[in-house]
C-alpha positions as CSV (number, residue, x, y, z in Angstrom):
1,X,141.3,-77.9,-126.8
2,X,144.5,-76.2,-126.9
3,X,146.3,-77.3,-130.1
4,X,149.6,-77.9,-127.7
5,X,147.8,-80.6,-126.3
6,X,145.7,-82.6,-128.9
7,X,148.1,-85.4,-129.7
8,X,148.1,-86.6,-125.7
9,X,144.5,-86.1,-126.3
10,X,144.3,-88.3,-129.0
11,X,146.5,-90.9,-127.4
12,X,144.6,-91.0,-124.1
13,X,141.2,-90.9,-125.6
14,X,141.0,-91.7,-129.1
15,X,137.8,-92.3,-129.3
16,X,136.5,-88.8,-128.4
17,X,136.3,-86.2,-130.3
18,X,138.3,-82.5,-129.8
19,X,138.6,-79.6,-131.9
20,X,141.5,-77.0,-131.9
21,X,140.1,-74.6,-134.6
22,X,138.5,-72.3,-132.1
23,X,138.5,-70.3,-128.9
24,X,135.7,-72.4,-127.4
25,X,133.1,-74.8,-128.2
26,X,129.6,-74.7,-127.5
27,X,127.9,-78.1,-127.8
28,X,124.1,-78.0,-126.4
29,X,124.3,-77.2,-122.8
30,X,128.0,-77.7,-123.0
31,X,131.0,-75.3,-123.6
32,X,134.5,-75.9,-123.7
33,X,137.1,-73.5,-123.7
34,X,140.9,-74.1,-124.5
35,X,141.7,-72.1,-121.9
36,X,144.4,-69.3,-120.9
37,X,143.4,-65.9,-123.7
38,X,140.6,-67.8,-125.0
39,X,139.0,-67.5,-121.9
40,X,138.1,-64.3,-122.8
41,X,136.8,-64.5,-126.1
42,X,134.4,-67.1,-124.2
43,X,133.6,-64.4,-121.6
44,X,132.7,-62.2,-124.3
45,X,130.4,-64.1,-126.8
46,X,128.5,-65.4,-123.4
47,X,128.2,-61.7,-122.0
48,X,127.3,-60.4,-125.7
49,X,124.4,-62.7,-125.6
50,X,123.1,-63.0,-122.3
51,X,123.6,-58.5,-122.0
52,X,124.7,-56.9,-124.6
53,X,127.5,-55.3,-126.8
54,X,127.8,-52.6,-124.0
55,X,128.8,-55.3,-121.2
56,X,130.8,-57.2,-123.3
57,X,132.8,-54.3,-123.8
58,X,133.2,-53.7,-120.1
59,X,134.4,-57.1,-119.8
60,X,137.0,-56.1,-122.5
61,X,138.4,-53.8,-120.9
62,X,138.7,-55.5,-117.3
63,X,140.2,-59.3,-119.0
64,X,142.9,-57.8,-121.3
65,X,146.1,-56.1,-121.4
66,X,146.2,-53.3,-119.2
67,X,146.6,-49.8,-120.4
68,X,150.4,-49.7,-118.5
69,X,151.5,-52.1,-120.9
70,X,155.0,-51.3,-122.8
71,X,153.5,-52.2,-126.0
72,X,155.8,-55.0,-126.6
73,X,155.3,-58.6,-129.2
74,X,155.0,-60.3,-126.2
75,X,151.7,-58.2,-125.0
76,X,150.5,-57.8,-128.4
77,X,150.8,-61.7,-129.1
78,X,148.6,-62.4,-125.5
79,X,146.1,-60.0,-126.7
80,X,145.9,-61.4,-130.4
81,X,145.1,-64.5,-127.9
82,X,146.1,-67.2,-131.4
83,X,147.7,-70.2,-130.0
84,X,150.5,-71.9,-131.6
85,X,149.8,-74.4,-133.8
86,X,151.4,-77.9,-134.0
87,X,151.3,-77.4,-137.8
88,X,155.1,-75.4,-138.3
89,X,153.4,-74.1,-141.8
90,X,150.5,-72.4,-140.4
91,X,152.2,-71.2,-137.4
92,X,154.8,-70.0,-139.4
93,X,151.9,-68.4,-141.5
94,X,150.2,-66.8,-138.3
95,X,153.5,-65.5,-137.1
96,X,154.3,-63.8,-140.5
97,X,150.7,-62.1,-140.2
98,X,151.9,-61.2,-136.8
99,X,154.6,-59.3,-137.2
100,X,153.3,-57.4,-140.5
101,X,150.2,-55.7,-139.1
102,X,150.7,-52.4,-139.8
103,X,151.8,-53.1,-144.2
104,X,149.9,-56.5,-144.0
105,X,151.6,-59.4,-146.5
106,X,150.0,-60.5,-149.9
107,X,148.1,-64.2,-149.2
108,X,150.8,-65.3,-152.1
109,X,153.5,-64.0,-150.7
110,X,153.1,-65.8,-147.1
111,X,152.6,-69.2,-148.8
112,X,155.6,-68.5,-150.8
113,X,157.7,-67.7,-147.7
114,X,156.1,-71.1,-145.8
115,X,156.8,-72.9,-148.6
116,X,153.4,-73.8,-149.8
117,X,151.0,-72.9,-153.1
118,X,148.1,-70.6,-152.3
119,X,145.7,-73.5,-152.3
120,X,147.2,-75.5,-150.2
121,X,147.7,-72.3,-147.5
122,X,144.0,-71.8,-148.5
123,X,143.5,-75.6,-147.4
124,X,145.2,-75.4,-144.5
125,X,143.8,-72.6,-142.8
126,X,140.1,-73.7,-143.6
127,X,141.2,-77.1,-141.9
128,X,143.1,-76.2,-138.9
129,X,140.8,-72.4,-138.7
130,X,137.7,-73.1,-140.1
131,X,138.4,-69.6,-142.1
132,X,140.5,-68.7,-144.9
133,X,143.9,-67.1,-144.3
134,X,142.4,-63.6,-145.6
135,X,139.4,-63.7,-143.1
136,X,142.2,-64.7,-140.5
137,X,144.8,-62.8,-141.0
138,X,141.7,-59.4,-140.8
139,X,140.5,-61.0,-137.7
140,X,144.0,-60.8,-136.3
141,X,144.6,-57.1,-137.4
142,X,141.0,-56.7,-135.8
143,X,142.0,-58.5,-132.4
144,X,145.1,-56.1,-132.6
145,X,143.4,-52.7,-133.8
146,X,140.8,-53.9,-130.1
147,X,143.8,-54.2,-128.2
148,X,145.0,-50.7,-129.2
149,X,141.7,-49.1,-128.6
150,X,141.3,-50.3,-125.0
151,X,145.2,-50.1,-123.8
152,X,146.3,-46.9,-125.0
153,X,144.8,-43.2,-126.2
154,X,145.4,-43.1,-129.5
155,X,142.8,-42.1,-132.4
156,X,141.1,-44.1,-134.2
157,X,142.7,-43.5,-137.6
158,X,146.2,-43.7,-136.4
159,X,145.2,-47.3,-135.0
160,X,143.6,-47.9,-138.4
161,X,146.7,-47.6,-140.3
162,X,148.7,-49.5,-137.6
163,X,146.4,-52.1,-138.2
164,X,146.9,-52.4,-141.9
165,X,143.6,-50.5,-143.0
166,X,143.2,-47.9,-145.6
167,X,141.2,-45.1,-144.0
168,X,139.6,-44.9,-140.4
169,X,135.9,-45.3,-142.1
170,X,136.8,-49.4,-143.4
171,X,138.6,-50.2,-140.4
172,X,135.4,-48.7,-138.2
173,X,132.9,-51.2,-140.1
174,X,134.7,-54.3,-140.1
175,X,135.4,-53.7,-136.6
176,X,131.5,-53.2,-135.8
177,X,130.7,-56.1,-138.2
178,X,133.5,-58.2,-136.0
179,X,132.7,-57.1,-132.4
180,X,129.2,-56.0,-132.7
181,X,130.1,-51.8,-131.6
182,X,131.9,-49.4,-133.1
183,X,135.6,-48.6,-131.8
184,X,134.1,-45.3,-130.9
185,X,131.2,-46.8,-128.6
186,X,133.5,-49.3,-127.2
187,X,136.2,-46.6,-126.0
188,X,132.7,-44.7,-124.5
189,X,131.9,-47.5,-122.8
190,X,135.2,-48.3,-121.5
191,X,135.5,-44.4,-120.1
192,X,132.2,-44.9,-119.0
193,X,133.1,-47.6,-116.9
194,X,136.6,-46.3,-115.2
195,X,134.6,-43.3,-114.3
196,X,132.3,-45.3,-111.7
């Protein structure tokens, strides 16, 4: 469930469950999805399973930001697809890794500006995230560094750095690590596909 909405949740039903720590749920046969961006981080895992890296990839390119796009916070906030949290010091947190994507922040020195300790940051994130703020805030750089790769034509390295990474080589494996294909196979398959 969308974070926005959990305390009506817990009001009407507060005997049920919800979770707001993640794109979607699967329970069982059951998924839920919080809906609007996360939608497509659903789409992906399920297409990633059921066909492959290849197809997900496709799927990247046809649900996100379109390569028109002026480039602006606004576009690259919908395609970091985070939604705000009813917490002010994380999403005060998650903005400040926002907006410092390209000379990412110190862990310390975002706690400091939220006004927390590093263990409690470290606390926080696990409980609202289920991840620590670094894992986060690379995921978000990741989401970002995807984004760049599918909506304009720049190389890889010059995305690299504008994604806070030293060198093109560590930004291309966490990326494969993260989204299961290189940046260079997913551009392929993305050119692939708008040749057809």
């Amino acid at each position: 469930m969308h974070a926005y909405h959990a305390n009506d949740w817990k009001r009407l039903f507060p005997t049920l469950r919800l979770v707001t720590n993640t794109d979607f749920l699967v329970d069982k046969d059951r998924i839920t999805c919080a809906g609007g961006v996360s939608v497509i981080e659903l789409a992906i895992h399920l297409i990633g399973m059921h066909c492959g890296p290849d197809r997900a990839g496709k799927v990247v390119h046809q649900m996100t930001v379109a390569k028109s796009s002026t480039g602006s916070f606004v576009d690259r906030r919908k395609a970091l697809g985070y939604a705000s949290s009813s917490n002010r010091r994380l999403h005060e947190a998650v903005m400040l890794m926002e907006t410092h994507l390209a000379e990412p922040l110190e862990i310390d020195a975002i706690a400091h500006l939220v006004g927390t300790s590093k263990r409690q940051q470290e606390q926080l994130f696990v409980a609202e995230t289920d991840t620590s703020p670094t894992q986060f805030y690379r995921q978000v750089r990741l989401r970002f560094g995807r984004w760049l790769l599918i909506s304009s034509d720049r190389q890889i390295g010059e995305i690299a750095f504008e994604c806070g990474f030293a060198d093109a080589p560590h930004f291309i494996w966490q990326f494969q690590t993260s989204f299961g294909m290189s940046p260079g196979r997913l551009r392929k398959t993305l050119m692939g596909q708008e040749g057809k």
